[in-house]
KEPAVO-550877 format. One line per field, with one value per residue (C-alpha): z, x, y; residue number from 1; chain; residue in one letter. Coordinates in nm, 4 decimals. Layout:
<nodes>
w [Z ...]
u [X ...]
v [Y ...]
seq [NUM ...]
mol [A ...]
type [A ...]
</nodes>
This chain:
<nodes>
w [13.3244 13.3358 13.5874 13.4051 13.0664 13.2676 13.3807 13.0517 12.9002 13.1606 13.0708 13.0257 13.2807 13.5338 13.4180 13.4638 13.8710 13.8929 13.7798 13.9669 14.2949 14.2414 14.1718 14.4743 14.7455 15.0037 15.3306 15.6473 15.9127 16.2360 16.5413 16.9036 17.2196 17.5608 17.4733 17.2258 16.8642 16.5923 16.2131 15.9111 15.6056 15.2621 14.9885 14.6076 14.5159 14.7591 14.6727 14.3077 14.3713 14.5452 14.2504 14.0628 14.2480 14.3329 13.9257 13.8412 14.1241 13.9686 13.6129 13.7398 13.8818 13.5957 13.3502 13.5928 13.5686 13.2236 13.1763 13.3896 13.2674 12.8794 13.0238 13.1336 12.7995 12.5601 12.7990 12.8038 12.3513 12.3529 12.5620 12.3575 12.0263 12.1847 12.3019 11.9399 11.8320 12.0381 11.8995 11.5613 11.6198 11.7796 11.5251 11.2503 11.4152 11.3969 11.0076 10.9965 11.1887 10.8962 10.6527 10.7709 10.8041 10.4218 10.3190 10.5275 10.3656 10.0044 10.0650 10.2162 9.9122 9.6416 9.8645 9.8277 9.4551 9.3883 9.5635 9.3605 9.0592 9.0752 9.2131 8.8471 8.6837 8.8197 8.6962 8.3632 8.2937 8.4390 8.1605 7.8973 8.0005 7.9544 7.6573 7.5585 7.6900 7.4748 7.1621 7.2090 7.2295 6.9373 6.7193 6.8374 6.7802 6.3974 6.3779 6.4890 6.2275 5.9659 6.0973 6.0912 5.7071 5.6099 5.7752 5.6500 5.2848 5.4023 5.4832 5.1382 4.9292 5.1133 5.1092 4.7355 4.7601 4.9020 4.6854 4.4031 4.6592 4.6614 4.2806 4.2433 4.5011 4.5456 4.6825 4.9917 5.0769 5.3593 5.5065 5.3429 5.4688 5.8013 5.7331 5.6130 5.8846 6.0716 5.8366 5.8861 6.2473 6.3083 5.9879 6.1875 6.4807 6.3246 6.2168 6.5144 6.6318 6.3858 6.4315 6.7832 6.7651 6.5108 6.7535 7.0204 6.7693 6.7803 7.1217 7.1878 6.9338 7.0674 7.4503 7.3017 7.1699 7.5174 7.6669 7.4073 7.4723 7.8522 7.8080 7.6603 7.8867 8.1349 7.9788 7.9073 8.2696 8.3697 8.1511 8.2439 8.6636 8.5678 8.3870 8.6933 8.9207 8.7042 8.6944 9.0733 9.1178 8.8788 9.0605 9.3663 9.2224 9.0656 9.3857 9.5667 9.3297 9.3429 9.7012 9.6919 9.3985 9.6277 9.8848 9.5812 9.5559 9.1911 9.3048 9.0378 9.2527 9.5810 9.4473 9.2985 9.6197 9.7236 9.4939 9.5244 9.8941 9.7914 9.8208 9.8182 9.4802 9.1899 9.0225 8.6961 8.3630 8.2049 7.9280 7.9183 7.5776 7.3716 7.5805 7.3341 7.1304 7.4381 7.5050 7.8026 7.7027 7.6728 8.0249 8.1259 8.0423 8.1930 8.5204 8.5343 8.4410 8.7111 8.9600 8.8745 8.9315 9.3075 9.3386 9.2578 9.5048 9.7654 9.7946 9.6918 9.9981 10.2174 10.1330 10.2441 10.5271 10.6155 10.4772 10.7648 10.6521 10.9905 11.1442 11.4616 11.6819 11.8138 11.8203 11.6142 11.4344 11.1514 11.2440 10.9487 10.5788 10.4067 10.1146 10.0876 10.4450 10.6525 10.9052 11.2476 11.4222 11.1554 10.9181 10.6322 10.3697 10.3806 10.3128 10.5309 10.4989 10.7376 10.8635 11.2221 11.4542 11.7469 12.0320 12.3929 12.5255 12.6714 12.3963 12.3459 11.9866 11.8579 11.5269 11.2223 11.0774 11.2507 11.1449 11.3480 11.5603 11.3833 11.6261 11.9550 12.1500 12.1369 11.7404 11.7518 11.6650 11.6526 12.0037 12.1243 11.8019 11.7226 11.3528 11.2405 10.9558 10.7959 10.5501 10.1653 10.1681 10.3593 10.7082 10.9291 11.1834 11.5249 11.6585 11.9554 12.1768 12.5804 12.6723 12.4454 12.4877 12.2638 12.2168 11.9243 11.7333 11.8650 11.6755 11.7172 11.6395 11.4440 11.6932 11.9742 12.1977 12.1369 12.3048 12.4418 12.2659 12.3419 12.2916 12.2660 12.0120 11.7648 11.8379 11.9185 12.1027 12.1867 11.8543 11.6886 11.3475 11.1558 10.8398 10.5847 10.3403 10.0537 9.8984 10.1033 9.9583 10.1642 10.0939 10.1662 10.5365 10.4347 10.1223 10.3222 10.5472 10.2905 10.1414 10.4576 10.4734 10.1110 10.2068 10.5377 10.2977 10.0343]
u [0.2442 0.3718 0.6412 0.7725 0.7970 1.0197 1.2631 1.2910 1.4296 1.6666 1.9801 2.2802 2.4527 2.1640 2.0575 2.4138 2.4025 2.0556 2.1659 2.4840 2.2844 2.0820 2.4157 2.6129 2.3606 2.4610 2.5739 2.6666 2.9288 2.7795 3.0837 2.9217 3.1851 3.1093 2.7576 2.7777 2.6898 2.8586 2.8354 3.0554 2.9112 2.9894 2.8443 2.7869 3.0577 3.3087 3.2219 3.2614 3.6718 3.6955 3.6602 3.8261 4.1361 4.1164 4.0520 4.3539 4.5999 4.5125 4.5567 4.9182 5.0383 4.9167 5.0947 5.4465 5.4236 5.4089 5.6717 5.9549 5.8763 5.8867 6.1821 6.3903 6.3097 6.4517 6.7716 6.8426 6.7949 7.0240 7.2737 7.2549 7.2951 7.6417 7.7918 7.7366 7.8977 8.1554 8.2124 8.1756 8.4481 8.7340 8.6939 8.6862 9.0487 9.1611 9.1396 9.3094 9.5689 9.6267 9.6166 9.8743 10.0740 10.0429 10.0896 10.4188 10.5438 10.4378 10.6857 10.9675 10.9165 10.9015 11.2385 11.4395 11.3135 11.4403 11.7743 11.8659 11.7584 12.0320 12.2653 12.2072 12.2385 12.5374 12.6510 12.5641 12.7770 13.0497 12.9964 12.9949 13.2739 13.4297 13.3035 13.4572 13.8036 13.7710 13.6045 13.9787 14.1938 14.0525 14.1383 14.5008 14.4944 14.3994 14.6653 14.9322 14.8247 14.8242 15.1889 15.2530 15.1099 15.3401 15.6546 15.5846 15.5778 15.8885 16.0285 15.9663 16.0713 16.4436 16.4174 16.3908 16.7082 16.9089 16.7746 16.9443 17.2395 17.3037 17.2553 17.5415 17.7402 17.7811 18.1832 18.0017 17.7078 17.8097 17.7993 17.4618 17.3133 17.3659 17.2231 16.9138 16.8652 16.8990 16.6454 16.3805 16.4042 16.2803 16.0082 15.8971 15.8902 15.6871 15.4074 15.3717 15.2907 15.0695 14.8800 14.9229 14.7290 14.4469 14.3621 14.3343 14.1225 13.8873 13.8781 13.7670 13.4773 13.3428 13.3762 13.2435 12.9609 12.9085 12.9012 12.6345 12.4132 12.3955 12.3778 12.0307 11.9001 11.9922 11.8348 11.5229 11.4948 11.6023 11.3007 11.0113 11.1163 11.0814 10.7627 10.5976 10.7350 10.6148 10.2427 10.2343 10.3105 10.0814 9.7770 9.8784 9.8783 9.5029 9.3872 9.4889 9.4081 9.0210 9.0502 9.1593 8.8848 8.6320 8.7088 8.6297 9.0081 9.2284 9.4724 9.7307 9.6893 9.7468 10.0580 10.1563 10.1160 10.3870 10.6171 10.6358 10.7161 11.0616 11.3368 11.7276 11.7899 12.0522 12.3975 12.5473 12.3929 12.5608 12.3030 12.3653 12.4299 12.2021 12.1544 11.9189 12.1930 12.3939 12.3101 12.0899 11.9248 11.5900 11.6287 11.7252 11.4494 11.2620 11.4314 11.3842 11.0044 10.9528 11.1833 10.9212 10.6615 10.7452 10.8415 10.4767 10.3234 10.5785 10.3762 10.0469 10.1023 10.2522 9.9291 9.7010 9.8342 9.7387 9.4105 9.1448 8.9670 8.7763 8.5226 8.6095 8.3571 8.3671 7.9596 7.7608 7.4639 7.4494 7.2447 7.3007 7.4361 7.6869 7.5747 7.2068 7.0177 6.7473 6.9146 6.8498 6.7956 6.6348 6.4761 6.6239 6.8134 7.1763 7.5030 7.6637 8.0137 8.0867 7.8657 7.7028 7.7634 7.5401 7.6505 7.6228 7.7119 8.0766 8.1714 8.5146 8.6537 8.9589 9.1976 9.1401 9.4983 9.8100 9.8946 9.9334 9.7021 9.6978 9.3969 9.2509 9.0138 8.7105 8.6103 8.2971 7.9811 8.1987 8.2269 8.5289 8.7298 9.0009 9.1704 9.4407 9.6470 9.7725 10.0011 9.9570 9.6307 9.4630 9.2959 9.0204 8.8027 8.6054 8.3373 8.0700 8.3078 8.2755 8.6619 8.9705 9.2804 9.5266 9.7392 9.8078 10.1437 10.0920 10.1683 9.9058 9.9087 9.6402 9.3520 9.4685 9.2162 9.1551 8.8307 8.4806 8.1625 7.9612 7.6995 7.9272 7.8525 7.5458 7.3937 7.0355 7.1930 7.4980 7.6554 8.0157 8.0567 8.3228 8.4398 8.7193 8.9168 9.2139 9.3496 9.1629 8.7986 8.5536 8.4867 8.2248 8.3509 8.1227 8.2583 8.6113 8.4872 8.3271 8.7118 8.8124 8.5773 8.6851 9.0453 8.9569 8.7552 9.0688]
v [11.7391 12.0900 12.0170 11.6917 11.9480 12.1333 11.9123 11.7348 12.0912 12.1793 12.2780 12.0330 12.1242 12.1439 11.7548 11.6437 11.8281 11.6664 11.3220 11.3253 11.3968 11.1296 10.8933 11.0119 11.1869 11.3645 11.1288 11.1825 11.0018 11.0577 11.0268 10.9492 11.0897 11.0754 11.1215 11.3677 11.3090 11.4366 11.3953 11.4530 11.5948 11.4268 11.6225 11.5528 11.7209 11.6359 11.2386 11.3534 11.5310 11.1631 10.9159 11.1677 11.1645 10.7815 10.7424 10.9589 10.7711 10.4516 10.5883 10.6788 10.3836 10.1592 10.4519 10.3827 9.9898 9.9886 10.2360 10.1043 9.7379 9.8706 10.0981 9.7700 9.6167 9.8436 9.8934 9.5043 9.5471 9.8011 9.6081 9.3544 9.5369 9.6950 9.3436 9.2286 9.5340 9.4802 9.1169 9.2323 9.5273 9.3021 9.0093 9.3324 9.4181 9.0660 9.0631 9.3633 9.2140 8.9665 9.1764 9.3759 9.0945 8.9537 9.3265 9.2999 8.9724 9.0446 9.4106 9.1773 8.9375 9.2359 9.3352 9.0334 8.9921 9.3734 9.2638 8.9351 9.1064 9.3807 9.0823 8.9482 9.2753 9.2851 8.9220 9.0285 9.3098 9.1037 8.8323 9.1364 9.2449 8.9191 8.8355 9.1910 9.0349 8.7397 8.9346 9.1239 8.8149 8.6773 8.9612 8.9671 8.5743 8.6575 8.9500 8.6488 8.4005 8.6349 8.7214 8.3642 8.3575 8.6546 8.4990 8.1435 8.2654 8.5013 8.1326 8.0114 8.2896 8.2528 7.8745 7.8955 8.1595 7.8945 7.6462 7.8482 7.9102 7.5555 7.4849 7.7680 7.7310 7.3122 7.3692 7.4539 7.1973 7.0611 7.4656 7.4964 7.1474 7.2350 7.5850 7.4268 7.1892 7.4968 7.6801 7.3821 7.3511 7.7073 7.6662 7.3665 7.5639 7.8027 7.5659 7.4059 7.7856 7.8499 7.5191 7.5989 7.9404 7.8006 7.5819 7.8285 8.0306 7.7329 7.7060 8.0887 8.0651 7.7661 7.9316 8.2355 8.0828 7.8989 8.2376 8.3769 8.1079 8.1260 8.4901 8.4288 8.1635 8.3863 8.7113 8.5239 8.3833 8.7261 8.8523 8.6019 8.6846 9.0997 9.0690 8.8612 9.0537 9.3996 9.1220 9.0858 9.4717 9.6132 9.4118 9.5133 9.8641 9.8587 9.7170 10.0375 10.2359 10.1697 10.1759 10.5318 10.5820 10.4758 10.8032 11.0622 11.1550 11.1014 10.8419 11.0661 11.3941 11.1610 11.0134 11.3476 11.4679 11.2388 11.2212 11.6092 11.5995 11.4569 11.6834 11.7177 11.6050 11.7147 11.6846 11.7715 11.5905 11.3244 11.2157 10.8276 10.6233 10.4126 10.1027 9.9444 9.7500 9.6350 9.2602 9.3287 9.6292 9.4909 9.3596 9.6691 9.8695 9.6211 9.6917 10.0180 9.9325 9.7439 9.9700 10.2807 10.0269 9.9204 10.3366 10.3919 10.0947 10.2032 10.5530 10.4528 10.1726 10.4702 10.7187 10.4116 10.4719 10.7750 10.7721 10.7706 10.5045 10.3783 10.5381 10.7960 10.6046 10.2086 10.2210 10.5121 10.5736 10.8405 11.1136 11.3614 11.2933 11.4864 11.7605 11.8433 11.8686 12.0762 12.2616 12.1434 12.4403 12.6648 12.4177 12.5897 12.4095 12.4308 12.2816 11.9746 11.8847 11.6376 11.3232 11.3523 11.0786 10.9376 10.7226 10.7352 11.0544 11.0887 10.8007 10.7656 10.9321 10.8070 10.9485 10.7838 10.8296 10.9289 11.2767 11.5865 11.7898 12.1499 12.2852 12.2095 12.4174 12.6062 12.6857 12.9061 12.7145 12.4300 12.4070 12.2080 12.1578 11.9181 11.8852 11.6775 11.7248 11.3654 11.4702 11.5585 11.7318 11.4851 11.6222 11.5515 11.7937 11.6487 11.8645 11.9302 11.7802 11.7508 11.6947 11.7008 11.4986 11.6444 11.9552 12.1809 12.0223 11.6614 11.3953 11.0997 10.7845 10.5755 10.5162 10.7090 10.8795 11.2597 11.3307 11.2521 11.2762 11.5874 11.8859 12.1907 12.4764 12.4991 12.1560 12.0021 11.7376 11.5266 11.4010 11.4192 11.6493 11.4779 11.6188 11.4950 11.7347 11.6783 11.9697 12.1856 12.1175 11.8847 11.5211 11.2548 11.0790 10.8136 10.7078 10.6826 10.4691 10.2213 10.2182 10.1436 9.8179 9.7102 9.6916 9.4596 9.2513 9.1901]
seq [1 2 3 4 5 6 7 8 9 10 11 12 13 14 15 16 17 18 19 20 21 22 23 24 25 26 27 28 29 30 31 32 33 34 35 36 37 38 39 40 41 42 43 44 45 46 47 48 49 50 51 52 53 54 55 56 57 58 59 60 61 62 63 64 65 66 67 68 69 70 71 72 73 74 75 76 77 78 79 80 81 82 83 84 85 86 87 88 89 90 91 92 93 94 95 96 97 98 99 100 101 102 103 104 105 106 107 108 109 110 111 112 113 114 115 116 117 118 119 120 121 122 123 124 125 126 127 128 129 130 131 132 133 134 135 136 137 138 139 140 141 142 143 144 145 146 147 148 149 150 151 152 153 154 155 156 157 158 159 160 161 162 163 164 165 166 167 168 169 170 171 172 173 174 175 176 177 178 179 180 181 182 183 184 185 186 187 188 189 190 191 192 193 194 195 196 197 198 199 200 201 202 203 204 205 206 207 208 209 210 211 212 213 214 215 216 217 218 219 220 221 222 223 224 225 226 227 228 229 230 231 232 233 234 235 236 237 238 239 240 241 242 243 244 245 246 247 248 249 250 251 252 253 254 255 256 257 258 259 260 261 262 263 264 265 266 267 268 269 270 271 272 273 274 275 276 277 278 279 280 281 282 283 284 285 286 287 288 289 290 291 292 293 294 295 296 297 298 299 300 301 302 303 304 305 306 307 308 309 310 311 312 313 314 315 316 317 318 319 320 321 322 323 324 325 326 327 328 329 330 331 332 333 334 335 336 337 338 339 340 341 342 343 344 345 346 347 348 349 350 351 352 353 354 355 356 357 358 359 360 361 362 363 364 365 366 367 368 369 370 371 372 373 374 375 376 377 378 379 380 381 382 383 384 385 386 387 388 389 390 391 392 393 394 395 396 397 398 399 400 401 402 403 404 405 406 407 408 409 410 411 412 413 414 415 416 417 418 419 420 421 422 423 424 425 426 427 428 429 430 431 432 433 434 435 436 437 438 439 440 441 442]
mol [A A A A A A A A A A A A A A A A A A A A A A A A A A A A A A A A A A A A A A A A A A A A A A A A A A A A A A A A A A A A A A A A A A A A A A A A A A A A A A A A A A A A A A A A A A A A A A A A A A A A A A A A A A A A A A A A A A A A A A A A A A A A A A A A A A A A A A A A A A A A A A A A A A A A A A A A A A A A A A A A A A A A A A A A A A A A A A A A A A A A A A A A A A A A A A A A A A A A A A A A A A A A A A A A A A A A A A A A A A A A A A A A A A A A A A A A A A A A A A A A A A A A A A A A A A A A A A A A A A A A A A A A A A A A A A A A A A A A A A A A A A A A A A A A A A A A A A A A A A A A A A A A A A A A A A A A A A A A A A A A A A A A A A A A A A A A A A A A A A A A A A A A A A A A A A A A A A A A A A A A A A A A A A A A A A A A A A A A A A A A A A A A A A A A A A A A A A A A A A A A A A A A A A A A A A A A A A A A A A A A A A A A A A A A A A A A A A A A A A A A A A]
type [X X X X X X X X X X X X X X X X X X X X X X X X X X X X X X X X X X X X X X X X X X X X X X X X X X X X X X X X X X X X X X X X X X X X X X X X X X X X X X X X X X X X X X X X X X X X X X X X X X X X X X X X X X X X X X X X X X X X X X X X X X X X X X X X X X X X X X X X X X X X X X X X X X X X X X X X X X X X X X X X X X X X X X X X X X X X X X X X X X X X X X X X X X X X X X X X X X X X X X X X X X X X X X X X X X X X X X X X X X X X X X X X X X X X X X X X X X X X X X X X X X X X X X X X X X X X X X X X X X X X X X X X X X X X X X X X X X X X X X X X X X X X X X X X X X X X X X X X X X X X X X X X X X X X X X X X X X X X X X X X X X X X X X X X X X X X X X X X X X X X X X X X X X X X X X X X X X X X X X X X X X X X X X X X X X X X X X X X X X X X X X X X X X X X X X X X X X X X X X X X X X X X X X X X X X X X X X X X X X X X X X X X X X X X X X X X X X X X X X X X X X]
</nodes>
């Protein structure tokens, strides 16, 4: 009894000796050569470092299998998510395509429009300045037939003269007979004029009133073509307009932009008369309506542009938001302006507008630092890049290659920084690239 008490309050670690000894005793290999015998002594504990290592070997290779056949899985996923966006990407460039095309033809329409429309301004003032021609002949027609008035009562005041010539002087009819036969040939002469001339008189109202009536057929056809045009221009205009909305910049301070770049102007002033009174005044103010209009379209189209409206990336994933974030490397919060693009490393980044390349090199904890300036305010920066392609004061084109996706500079991994600015103050890259999805939609 004394010696079973004892055992039973051994120590832990003394039981679990005890019991393993019992599990795994000691053994030995005897070996037998040319006569000799030999033996090879497997204690508990080298038995025990046995199991463990076949236990952990097994553990291993069961740990390996799984990975690489999980490994092989995600990789063909993946695949498959790129060759969709690959399919999605090229039928994306397609529709741009055709849009470009219809944005071509509608500006070759609004061209040919604009043309016959001055071709019938023209026209006009040629008819006005007819009808000015024939507004003058008709007042020297009147000044003749009251001429004709004056000298036919000139006629009777000396036909009644030789009326009273003849009463005194009747020795010599026969001279005065043949002076009045002489007297109303010419009066007859004169009548048939004057008829002559009334009925020209008649004949130039009823022209002009031929050439006031075509005048407004023409004026209102003239009118209805301006005011679809000025229809057609001003939806075009809105459209853009909210497409330029949707990037966080005024479309005003864009166009303004613009406008402002135009230079080379002047001349002395001649202030120009009161048009409203002139026949086609009303069309002409609605000719120059529709001229500012298609000035207006013509550079919000041109801005467009040069708005970098796609993405910098074929495939990405965002990584980091613009404004508000934790800093990666410090956890503290800070400011973001840009959006932080993932994609394979070495991936292929292309400019989103043409423009021109103002830096490229190494920018402190930028790393390798590209930025392109695209005219008017608008620019874009690329950094963290591994290689760059382009050149300080190159021009590039839309799309063109500038670099490779990298980890240079104050990073936690390989990812693109992309930033947008206008005016010099820092914009939302996202919301331009929603724009840019909006317009390939219309």
């Amino acid at each position: 009894m004394l010696i079973t008490f004892e055992r039973d309050h051994l120590p832990w670690h003394r039981a679990f000796i005890s019991r393993l000894r019992r599990m795994l005793p000691e053994r030995q290999i005897h070996f037998r050569t040319d006569g000799k015998v030999s033996y090879w002594r497997l204690t508990t504990l080298k038995q025990s470092l046995a199991l463990v290592a076949i236990a952990l070997t097994g553990s291993w290779m069961v740990y390996s299998s799984y990975s690489y056949v999980e490994h092989d899985r995600i990789l063909s996923s993946r695949e498959g998510q790129i060759a969709n966006a690959r399919l999605a990407y090229h039928s994306l460039l397609g529709e741009v395509s055709e849009y470009q095309n219809k944005f071509t033809e509608i500006t070759k329409d609004l061209e040919r429009n604009h043309a016959m429309m001055l071709g019938l301004v023209e026209r006009n003032a040629k008819l006005q300045t007819s009808l000015r021609s024939v507004s003058e002949e008709l007042v020297l027609t009147q000044d003749d037939r009251a001429n004709i008035d004056n000298a036919r009562e000139a006629l009777g005041l000396k036909l009644s003269q030789v009326k009273s010539e003849i009463r005194d002087m009747t020795s010599h009819n026969f001279n005065l007979k043949d002076k009045l036969d002489t007297i109303e040939s010419n009066l007859q002469t004169v009548i048939a004029e004057r008829n002559h001339a009334r009925f020209e008189g008649s004949r130039m109202k009823i022209h002009v009133n031929e050439l006031e009536t075509r005048l407004t057929a023409l004026q209102q056809t003239h009118k209805s073509s301006v005011k679809r045009l000025s229809k057609q221009a001003s939806v075009q205009i809105d459209s853009l307009e909210q497409i330029i909305t949707k990037t966080g910049i005024n479309p005003e301070k864009l166009a303004n932009n613009y406008n402002g770049s135009v230079k080379g102007q002047g001349g002395p002033f001649i202030p120009v008369g009161d048009t409203d009174n002139l026949p086609a005044g009303e069309l002409k103010r609605g000719l120059d309506n529709l001229d500012q209009q298609l000035a207006h379209l013509n550079t919000l189209q041109t801005a467009v542009r040069y708005l970098p409206l796609m993405p910098p990336l074929n495939s990405y994933y965002i990584t980091s938001g613009f404004g508000k974030r934790r800093d990666p490397v410090n956890k503290r919060w800070a400011a973001h302006y840009g959006l932080d693009f993932g994609s394979t490393n070495r991936a292929k980044i292309y400019a989103t507008a043409p423009g021109v390349v103002k830096q490229a090199g190494w920018k402190g904890r930028y790393g390798r630092f590209v930025e392109i300036d695209h005219g008017h305010g608008v620019r874009t920066r690329y950094g963290h890049m591994s290689k760059i392609f382009v050149k300080r004061g190159q021009k590039v084109k839309y799309r063109e290659k500038i670099g490779l996706l990298g980890n240079t500079g104050r990073t936690t991994g390989s990812h693109l920084h992309y930033e947008t600015l206008f005016n010099k103050r820092h914009l939302d890259p996202l919301k331009f690239i929603k724009a840019g999805r909006y317009v390939f939609q219309e």
